[in-house]
C-alpha positions in Angstrom: 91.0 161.5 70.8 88.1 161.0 73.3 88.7 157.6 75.6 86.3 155.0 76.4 82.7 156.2 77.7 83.4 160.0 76.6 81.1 162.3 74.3 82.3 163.3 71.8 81.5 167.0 70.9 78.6 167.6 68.7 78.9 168.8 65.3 76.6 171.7 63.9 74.7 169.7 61.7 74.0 167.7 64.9 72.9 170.6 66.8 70.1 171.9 63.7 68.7 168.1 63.5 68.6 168.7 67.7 66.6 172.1 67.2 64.1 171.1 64.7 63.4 167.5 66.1 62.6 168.8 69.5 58.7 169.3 69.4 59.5 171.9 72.4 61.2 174.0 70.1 59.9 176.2 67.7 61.5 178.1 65.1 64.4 177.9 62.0 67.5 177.3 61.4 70.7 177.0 59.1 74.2 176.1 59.0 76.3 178.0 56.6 80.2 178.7 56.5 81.0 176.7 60.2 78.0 178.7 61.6 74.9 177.4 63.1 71.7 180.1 63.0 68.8 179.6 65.0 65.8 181.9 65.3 63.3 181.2 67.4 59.9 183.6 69.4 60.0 182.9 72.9 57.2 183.9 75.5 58.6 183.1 78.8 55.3 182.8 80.0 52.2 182.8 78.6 50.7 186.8 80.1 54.5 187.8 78.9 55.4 189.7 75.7 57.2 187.1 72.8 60.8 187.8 72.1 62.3 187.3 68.6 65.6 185.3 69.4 68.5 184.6 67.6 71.6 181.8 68.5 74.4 181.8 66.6 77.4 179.2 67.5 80.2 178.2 66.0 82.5 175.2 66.9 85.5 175.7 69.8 83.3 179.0 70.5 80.0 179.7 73.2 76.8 180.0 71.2 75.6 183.4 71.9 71.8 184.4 72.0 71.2 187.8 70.8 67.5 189.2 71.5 66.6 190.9 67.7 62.9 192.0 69.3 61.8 193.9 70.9 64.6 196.2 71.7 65.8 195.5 75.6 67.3 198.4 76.4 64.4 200.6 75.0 62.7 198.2 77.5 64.6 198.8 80.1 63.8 202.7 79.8 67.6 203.8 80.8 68.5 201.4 83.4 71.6 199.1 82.4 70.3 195.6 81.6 71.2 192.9 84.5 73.6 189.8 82.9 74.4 190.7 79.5 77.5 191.2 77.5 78.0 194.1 75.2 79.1 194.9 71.7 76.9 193.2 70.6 75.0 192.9 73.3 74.1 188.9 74.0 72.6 187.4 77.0 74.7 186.4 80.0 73.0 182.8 80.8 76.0 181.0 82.4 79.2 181.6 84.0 81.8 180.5 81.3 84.8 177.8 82.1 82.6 176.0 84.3 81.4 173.1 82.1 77.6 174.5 82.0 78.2 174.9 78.5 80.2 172.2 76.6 79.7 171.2 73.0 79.1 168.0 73.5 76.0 169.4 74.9 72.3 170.3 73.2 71.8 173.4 72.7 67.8 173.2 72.5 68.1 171.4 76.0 70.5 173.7 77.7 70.8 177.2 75.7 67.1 177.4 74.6 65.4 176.9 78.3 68.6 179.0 79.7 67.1 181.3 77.6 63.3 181.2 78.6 64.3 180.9 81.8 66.4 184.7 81.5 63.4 186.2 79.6 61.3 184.9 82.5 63.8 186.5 85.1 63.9 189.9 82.4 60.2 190.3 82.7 59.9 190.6 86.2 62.9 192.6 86.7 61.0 195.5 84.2 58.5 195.8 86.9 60.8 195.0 90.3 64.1 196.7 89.4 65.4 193.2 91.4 67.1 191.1 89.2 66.0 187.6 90.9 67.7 185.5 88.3 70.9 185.1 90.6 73.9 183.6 89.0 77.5 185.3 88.7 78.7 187.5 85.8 82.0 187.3 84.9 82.8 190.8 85.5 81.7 190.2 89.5 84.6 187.7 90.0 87.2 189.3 92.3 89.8 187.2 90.2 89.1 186.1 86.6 89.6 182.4 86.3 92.8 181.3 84.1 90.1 180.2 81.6 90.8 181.1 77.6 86.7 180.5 77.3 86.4 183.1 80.2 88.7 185.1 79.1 87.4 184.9 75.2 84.1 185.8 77.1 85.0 188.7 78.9 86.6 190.0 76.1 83.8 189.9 73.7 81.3 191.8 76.1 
């Protein structure tokens, strides 16, 4: 039970009425069986391509953003994408276990510009080779934290 002046975590119907309210956001969603869908084209800019994106969450887990099109590693022409987890592959858009992500929190105000903000950082690094997004992936930690949503996170990528 949350104590006086908490937030309480948001549910998934929450997040959906979030999405499509939000006259920022574009795009459609569902929730079906504990699982919020949301797909949405985002241009990180407006001379930059638009990238068919899908976010998937479920409750006591990360939502994870999936890029359905066009294909990022045929963009990347052979060179291993900068901060993204594998199988399936997912962007890497903040370190888990420090509270950049909790579900009491929006996801069309945090995940959604997160992810404009990596397809911004993805378009120049095409043309650079310089990944000038910053941030830390989990893998680069000398010592994984004793986190089970790090560790849940590591393990999925």
């Amino acid at each position: 039970m949350k104590g006086r002046g908490q937030q309480h975590d948001l549910t998934l119907s929450q997040q959906l009425l979030f999405l499509k309210a939000n006259p920022a956001i574009g795009g459609v969603g569902t929730v079906r069986a504990n699982r919020l869908t949301w797909q949405v084209p985002i241009q990180p800019t407006p001379l930059a391509r638009s990238y068919l994106t899908t976010v998937t969450y479920q409750p006591d887990q990360t939502p994870d953003v999936q890029i359905n099109d066009p294909d990022l590693e045929l963009l990347a022409d052979g060179r291993p994408l900068p901060h993204v987890y594998r199988n399936p592959l997912r962007l890497c858009l903040y370190l888990p276990g420090t509270r950049e992500w909790e579900a009491r929190k929006r996801i069309d105000q945090t995940v959604i510009p997160w992810t404009y903000i990596w397809l911004y950082y993805f378009e120049d690094w095409l043309w650079s080779d310089d990944w000038k997004g910053e941030g830390q992936h989990p893998r680069d930690e000398p010592k994984p934290v004793g986190n089970r949503a790090l560790r849940r996170a590591v393990a999925r990528s």
